[in-house]
N, CA, C and O atoms as a GROMACS GRO file, in nm:
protein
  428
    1UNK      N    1  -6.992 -14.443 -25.037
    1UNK     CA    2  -6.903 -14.551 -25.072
    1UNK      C    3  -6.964 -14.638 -25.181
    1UNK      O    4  -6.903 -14.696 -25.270
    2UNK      N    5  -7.101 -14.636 -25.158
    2UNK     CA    6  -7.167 -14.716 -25.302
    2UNK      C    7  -7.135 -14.697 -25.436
    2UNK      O    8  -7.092 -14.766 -25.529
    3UNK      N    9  -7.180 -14.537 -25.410
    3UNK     CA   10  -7.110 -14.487 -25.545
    3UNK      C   11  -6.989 -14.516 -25.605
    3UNK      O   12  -7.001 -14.546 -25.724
    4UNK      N   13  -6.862 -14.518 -25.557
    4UNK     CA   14  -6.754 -14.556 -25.603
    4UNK      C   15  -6.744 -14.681 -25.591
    4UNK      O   16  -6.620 -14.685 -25.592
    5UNK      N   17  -6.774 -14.784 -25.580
    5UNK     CA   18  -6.787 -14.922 -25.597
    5UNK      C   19  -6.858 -14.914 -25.753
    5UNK      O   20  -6.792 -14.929 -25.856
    6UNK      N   21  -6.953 -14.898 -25.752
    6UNK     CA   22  -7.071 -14.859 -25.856
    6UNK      C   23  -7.002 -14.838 -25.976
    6UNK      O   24  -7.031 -14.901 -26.078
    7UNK      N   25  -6.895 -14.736 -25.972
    7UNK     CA   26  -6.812 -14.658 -26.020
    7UNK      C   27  -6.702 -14.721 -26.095
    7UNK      O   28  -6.652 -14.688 -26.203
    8UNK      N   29  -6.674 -14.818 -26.017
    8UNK     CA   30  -6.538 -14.904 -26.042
    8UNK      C   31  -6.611 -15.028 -26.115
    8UNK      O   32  -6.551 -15.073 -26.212
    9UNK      N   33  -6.711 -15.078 -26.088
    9UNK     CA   34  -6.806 -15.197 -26.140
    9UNK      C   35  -6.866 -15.156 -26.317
    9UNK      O   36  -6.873 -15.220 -26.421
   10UNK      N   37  -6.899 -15.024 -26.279
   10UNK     CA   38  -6.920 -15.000 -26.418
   10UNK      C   39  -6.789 -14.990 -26.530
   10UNK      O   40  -6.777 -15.063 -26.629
   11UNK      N   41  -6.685 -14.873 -26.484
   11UNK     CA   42  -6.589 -14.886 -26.570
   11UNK      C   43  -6.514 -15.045 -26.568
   11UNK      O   44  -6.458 -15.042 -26.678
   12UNK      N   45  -6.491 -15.140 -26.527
   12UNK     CA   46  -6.477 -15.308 -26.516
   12UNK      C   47  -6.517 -15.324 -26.649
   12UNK      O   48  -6.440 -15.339 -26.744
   13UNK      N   49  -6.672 -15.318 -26.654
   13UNK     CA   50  -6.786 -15.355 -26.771
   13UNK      C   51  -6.788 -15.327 -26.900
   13UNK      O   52  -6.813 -15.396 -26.999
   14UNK      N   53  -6.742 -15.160 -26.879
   14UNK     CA   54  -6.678 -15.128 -26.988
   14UNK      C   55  -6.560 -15.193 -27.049
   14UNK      O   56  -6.551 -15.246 -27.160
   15UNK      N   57  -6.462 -15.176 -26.944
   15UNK     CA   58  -6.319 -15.230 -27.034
   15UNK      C   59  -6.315 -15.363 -27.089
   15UNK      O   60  -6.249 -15.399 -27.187
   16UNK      N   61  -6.428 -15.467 -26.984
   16UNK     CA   62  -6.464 -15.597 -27.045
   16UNK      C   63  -6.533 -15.622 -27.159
   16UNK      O   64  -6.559 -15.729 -27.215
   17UNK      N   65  -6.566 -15.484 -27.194
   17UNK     CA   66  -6.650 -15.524 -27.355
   17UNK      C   67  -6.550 -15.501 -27.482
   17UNK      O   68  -6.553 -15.556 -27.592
   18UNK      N   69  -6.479 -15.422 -27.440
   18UNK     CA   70  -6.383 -15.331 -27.521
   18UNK      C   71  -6.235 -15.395 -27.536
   18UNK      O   72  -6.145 -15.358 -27.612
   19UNK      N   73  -6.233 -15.509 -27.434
   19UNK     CA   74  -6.091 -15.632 -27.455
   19UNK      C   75  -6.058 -15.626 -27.621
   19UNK      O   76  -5.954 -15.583 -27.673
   20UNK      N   77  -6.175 -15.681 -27.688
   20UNK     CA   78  -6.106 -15.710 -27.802
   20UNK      C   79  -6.019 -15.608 -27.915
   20UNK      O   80  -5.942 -15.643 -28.004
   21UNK      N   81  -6.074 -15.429 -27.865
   21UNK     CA   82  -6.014 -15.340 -27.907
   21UNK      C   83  -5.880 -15.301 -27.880
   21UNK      O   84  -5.797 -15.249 -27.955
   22UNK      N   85  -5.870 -15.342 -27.731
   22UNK     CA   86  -5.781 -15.290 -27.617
   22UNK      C   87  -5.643 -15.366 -27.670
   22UNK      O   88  -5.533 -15.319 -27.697
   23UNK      N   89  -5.692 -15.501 -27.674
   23UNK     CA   90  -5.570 -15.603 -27.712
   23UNK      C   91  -5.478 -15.612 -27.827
   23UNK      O   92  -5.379 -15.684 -27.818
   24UNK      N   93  -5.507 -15.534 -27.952
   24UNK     CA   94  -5.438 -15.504 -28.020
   24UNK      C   95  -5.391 -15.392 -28.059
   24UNK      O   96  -5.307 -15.400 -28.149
   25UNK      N   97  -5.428 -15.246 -28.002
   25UNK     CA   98  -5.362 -15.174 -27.949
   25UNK      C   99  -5.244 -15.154 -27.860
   25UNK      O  100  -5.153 -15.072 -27.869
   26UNK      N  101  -5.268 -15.251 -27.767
   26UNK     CA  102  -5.167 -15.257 -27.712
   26UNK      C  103  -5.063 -15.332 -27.736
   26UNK      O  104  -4.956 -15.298 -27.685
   27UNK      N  105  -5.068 -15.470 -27.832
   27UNK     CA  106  -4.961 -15.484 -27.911
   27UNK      C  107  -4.905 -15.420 -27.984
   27UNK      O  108  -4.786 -15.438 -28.008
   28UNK      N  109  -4.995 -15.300 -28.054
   28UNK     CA  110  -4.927 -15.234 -28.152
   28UNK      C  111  -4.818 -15.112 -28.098
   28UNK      O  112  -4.734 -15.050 -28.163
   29UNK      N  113  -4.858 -15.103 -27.943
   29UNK     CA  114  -4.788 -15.011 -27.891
   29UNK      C  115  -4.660 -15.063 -27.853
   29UNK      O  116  -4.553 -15.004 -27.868
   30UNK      N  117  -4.679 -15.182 -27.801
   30UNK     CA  118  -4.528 -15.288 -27.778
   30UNK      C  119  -4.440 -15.292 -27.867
   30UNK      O  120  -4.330 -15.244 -27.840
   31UNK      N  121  -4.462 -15.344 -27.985
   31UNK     CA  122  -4.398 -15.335 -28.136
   31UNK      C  123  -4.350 -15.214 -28.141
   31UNK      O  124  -4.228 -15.195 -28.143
   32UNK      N  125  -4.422 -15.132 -28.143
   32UNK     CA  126  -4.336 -14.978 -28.189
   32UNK      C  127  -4.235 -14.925 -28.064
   32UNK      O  128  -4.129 -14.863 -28.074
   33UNK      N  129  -4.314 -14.974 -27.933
   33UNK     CA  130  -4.211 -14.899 -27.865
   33UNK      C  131  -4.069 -15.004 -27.843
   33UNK      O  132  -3.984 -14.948 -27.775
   34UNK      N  133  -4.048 -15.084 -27.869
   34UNK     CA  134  -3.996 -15.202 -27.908
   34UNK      C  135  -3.893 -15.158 -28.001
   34UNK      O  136  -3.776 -15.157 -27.962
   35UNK      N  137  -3.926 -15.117 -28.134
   35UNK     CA  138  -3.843 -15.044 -28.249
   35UNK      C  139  -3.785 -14.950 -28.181
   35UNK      O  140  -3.662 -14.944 -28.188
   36UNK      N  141  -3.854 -14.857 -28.103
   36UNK     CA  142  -3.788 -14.726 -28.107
   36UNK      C  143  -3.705 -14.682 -27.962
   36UNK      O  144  -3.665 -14.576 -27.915
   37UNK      N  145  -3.704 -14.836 -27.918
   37UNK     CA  146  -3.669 -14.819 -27.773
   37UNK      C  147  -3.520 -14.753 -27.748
   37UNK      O  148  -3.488 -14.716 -27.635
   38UNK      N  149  -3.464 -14.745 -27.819
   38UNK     CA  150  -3.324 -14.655 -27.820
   38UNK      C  151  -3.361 -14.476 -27.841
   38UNK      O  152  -3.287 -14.392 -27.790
   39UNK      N  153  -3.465 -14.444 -27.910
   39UNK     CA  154  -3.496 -14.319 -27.923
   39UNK      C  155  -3.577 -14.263 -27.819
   39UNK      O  156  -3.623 -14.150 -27.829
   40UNK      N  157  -3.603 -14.355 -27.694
   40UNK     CA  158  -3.786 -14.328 -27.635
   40UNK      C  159  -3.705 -14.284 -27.526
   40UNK      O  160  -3.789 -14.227 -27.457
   41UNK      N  161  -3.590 -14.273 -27.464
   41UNK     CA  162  -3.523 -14.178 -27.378
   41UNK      C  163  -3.504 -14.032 -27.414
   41UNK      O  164  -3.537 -13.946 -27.332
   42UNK      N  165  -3.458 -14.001 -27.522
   42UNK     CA  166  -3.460 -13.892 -27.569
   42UNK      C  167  -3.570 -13.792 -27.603
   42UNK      O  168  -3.557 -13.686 -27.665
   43UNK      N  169  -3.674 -13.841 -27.552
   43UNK     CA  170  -3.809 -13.752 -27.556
   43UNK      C  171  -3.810 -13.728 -27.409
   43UNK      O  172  -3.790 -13.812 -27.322
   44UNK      N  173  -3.840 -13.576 -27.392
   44UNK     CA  174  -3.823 -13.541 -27.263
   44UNK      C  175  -3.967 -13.518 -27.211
   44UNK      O  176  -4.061 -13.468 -27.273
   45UNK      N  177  -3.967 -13.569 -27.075
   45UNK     CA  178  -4.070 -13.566 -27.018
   45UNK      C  179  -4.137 -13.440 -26.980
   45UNK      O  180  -4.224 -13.454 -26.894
   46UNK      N  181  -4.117 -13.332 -27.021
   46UNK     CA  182  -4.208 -13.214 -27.022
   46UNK      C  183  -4.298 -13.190 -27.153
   46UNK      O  184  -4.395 -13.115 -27.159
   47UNK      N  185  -4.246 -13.269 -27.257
   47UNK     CA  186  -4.321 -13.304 -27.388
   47UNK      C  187  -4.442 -13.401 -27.350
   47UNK      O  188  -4.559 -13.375 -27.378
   48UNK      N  189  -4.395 -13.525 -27.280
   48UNK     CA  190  -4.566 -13.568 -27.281
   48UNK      C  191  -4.588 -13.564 -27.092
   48UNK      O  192  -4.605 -13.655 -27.011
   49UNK      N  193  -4.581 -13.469 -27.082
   49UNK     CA  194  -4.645 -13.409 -26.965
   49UNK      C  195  -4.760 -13.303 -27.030
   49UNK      O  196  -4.876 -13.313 -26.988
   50UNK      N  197  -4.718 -13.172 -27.163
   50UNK     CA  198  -4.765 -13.153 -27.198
   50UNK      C  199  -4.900 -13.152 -27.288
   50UNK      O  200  -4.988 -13.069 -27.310
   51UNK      N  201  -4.869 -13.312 -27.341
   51UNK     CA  202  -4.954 -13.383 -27.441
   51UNK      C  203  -5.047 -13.423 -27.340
   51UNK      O  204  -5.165 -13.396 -27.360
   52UNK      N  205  -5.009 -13.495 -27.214
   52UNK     CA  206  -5.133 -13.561 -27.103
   52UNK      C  207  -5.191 -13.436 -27.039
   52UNK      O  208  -5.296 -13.463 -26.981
   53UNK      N  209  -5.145 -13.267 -27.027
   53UNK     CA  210  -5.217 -13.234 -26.965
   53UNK      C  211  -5.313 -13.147 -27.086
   53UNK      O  212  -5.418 -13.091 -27.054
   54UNK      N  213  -5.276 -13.147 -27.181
   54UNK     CA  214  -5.344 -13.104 -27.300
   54UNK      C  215  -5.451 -13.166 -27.348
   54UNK      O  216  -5.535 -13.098 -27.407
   55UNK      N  217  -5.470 -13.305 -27.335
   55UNK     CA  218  -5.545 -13.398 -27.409
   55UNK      C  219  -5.629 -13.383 -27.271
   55UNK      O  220  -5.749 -13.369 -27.294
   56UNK      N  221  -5.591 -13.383 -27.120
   56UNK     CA  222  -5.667 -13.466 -27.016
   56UNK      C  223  -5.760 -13.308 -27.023
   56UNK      O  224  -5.870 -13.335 -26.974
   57UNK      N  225  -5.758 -13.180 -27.057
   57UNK     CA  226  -5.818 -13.037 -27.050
   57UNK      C  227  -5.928 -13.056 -27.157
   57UNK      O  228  -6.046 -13.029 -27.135
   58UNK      N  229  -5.878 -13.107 -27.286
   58UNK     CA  230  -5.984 -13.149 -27.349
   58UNK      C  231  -6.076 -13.273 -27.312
   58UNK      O  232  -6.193 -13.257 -27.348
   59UNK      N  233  -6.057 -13.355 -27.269
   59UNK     CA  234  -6.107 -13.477 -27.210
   59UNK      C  235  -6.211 -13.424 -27.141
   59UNK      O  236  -6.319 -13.456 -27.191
   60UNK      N  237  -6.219 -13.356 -27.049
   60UNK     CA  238  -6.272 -13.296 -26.941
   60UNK      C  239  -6.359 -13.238 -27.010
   60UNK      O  240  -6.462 -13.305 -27.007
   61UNK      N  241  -6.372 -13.119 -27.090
   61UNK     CA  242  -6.495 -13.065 -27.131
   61UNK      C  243  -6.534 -13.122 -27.207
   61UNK      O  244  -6.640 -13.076 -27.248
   62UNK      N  245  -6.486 -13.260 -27.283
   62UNK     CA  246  -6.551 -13.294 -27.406
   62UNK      C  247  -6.602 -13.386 -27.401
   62UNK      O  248  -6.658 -13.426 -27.503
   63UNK      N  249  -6.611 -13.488 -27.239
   63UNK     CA  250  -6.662 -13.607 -27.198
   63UNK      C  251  -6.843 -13.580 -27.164
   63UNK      O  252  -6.930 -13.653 -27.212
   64UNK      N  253  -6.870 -13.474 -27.083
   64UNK     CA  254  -7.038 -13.449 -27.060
   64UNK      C  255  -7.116 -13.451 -27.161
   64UNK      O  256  -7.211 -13.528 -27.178
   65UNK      N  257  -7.067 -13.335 -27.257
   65UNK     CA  258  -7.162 -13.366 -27.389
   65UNK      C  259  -7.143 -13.507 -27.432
   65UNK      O  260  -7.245 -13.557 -27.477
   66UNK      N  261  -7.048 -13.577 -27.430
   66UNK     CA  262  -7.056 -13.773 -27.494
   66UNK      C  263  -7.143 -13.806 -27.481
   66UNK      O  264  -7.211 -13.867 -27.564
   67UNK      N  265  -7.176 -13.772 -27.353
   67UNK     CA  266  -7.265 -13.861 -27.240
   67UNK      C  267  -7.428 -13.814 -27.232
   67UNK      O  268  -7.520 -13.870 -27.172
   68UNK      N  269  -7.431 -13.684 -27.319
   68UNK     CA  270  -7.543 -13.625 -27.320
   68UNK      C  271  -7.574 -13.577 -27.176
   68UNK      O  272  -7.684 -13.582 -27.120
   69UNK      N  273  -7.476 -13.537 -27.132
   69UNK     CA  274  -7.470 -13.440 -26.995
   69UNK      C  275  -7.436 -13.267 -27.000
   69UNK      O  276  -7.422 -13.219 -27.112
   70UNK      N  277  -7.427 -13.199 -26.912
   70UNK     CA  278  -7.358 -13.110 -26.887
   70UNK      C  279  -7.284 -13.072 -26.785
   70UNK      O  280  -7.238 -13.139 -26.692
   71UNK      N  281  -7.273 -12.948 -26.812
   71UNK     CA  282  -7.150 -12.952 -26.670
   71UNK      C  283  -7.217 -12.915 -26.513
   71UNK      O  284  -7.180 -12.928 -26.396
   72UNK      N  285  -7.369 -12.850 -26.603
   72UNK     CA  286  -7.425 -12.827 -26.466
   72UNK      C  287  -7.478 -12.979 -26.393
   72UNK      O  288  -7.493 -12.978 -26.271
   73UNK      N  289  -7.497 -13.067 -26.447
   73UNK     CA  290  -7.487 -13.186 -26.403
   73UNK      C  291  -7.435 -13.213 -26.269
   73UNK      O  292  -7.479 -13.246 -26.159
   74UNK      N  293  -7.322 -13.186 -26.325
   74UNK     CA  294  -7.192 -13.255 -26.204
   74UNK      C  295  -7.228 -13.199 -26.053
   74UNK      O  296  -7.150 -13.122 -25.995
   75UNK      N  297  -7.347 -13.242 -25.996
   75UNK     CA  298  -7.346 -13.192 -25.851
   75UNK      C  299  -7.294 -13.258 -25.763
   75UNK      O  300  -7.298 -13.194 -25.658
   76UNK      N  301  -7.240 -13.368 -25.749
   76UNK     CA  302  -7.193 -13.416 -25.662
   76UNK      C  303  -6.997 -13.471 -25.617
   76UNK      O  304  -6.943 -13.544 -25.701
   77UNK      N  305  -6.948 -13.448 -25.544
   77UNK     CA  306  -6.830 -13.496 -25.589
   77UNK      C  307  -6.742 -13.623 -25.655
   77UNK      O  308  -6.639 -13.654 -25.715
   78UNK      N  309  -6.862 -13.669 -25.598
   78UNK     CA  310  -6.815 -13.816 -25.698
   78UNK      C  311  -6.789 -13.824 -25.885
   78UNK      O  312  -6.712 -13.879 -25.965
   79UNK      N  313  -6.889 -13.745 -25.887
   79UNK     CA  314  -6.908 -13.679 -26.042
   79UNK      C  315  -6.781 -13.605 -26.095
   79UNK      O  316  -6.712 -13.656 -26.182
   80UNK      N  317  -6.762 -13.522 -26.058
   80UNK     CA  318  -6.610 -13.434 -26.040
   80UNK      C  319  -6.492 -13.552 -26.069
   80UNK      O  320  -6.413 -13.579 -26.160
   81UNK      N  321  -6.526 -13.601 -25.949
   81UNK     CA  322  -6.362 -13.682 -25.939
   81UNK      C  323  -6.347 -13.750 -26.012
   81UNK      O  324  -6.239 -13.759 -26.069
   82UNK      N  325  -6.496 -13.859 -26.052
   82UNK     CA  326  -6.475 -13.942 -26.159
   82UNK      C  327  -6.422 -13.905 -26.320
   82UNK      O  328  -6.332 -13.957 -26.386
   83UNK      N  329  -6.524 -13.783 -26.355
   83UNK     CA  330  -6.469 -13.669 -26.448
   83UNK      C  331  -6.348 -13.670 -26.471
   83UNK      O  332  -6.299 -13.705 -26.578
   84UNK      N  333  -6.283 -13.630 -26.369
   84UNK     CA  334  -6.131 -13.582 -26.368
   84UNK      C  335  -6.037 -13.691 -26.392
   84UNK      O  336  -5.937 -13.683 -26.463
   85UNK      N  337  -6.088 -13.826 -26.306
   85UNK     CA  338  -6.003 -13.951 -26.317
   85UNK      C  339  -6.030 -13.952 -26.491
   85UNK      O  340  -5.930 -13.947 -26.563
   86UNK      N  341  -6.153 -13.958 -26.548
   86UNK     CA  342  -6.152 -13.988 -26.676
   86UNK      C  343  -6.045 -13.942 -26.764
   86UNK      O  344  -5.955 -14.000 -26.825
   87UNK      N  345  -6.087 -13.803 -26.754
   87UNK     CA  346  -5.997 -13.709 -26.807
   87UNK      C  347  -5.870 -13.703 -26.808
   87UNK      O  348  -5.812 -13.646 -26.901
   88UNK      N  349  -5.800 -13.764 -26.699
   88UNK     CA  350  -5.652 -13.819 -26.664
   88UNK      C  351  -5.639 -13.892 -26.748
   88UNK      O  352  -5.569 -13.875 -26.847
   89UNK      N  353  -5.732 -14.026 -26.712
   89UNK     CA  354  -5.704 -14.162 -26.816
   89UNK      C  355  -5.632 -14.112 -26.926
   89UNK      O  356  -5.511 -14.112 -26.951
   90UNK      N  357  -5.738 -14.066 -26.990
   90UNK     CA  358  -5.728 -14.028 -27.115
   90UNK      C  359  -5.614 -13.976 -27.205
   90UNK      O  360  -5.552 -14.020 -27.301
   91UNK      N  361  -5.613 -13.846 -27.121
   91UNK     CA  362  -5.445 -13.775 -27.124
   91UNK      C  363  -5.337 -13.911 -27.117
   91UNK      O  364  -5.311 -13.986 -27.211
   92UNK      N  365  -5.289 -13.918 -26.992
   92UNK     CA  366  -5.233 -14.055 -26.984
   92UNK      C  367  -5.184 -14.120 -27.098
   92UNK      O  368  -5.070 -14.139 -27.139
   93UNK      N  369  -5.342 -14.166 -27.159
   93UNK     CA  370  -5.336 -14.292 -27.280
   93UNK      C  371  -5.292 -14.238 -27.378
   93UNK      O  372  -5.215 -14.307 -27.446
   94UNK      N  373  -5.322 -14.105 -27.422
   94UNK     CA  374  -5.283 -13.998 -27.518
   94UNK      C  375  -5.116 -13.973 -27.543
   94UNK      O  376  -5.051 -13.963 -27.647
   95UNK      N  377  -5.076 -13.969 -27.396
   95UNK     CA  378  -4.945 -13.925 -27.412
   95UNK      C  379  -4.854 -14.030 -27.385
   95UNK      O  380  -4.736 -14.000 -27.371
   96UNK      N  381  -4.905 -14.207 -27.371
   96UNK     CA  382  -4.826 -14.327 -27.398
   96UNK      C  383  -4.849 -14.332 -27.561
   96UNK      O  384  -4.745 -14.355 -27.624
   97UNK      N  385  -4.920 -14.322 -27.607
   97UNK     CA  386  -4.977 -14.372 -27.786
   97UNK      C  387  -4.850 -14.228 -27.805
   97UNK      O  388  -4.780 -14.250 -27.905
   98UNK      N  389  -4.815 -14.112 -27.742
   98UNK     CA  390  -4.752 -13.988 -27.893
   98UNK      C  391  -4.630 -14.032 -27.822
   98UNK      O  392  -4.533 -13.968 -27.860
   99UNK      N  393  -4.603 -14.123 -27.730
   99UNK     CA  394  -4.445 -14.122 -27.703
   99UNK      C  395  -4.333 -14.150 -27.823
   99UNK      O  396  -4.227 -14.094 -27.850
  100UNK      N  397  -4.403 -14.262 -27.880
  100UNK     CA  398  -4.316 -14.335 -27.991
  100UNK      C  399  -4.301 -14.267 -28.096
  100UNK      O  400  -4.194 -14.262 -28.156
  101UNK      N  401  -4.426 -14.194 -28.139
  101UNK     CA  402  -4.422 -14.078 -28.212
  101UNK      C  403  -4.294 -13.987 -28.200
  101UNK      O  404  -4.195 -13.972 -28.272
  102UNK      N  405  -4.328 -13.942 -28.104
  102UNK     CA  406  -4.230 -13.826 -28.080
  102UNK      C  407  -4.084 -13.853 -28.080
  102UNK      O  408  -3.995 -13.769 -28.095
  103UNK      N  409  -4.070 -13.977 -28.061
  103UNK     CA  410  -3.929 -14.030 -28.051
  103UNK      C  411  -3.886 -14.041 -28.193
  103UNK      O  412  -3.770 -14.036 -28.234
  104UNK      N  413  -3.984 -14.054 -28.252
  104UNK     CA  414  -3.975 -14.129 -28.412
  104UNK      C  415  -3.902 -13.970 -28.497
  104UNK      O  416  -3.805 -13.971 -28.572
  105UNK      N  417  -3.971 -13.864 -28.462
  105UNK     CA  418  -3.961 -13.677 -28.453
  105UNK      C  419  -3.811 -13.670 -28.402
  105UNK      O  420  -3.749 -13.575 -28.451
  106UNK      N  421  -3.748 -13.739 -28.326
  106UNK     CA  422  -3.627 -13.682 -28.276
  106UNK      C  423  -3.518 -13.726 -28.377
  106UNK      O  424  -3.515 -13.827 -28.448
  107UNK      N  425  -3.438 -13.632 -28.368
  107UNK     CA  426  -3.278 -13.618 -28.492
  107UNK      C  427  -3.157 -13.702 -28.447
  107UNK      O  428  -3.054 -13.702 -28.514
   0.00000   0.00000   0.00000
């Protein structure tokens, strides 16, 4: 249970350093999805289902080396899961940022 406390305390730390990046991104995502909010129905959700599980596959193998890890690393399950939560994130964030995109793509 430490571990995932640990877990949650560290990523906190992170996102608290990274506010000032975070915060205008995410305006910029408001604004656009804002513009395109009449088109952002018409993107079908097997499109960024695809994009989150595409991006979260790369996420996954491409997060250990970041970190100067490997995969033989990962012995424990906490490691795994966290991995994987990452890797979600990611996807996730990937496939809110190509929504507007893609809407922007539709005829």
């Amino acid at each position: 249970m430490y571990e995932i406390w640990l877990a949650m305390n560290i990523a906190y730390e992170i996102a608290l350093g990274l506010w000032p990046a975070l915060l205008p991104l995410a305006v910029v995502w408001a604004v656009v999805m804002g513009i395109n909010r009449k088109k952002l129905a018409q993107v079908s959700g097997a499109a960024l289902a695809a994009v989150a599980v595409l991006v979260s596959l790369v996420a996954v193998l491409a997060l250990p080396p970041l970190s100067r890890s490997t995969m033989a690393d990962m012995g424990y399950w906490v490691d795994w899961a966290g991995l994987l939560a990452m890797g979600a994130g990611v996807g996730v964030a990937a496939a809110l940022l190509m929504w507007p995109v893609l809407a922007m793509r539709q005829r």
